[in-house]
N, C-alpha and C positions, 0 to 999 in steps of 0.2 A: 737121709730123708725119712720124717717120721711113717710111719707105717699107713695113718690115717689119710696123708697127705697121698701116698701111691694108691690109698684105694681112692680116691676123689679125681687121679689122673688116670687111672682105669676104668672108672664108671664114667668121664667125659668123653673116654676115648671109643668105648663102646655103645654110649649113646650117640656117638657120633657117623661111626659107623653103622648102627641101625636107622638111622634116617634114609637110605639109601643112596650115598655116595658112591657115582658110580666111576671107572675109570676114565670115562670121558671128562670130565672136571675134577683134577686133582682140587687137595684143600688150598692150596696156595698162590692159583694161577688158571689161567683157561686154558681148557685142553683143545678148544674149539680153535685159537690162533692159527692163523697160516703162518706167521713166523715165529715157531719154538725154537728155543736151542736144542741142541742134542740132549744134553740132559733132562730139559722139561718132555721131550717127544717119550725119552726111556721110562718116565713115572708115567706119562698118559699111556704107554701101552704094556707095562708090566706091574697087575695087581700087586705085588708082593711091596712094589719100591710105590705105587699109589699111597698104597694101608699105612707106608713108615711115612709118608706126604703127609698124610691124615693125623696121623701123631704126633707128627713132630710141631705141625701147626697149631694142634688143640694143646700140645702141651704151653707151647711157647705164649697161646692166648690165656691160658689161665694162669700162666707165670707172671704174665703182667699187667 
């Protein structure tokens, strides 16, 4: 991957997270449903696996 391209998916990915996304709304999904699967329930209540939500979505949008 060229180099300018990772800075172009780190400045989305941080501007993205400066908007204030907060755990209650992962990037991919509502966290507000009453019926999550377990996996959606584990990103709405643990920052760490939100942030890669957050990532993985803004990467895959500007991939295509």
């Amino acid at each position: 991957m060229a180099p300018h391209f990772r800075t172009l998916i780190a400045g989305a990915v941080a501007m993205t997270c400066m908007t204030g996304i907060v755990p209650a709304q992962a990037a991919s999904f509502d966290c507000e449903k009453t019926d999550l699967a377990a996996d959606e329930k584990a990103i709405c209540e643990n920052r760490a696996l939100n942030d890669a939500d957050v990532k993985m979505v803004t990467t895959f949008d500007i991939l295509s």
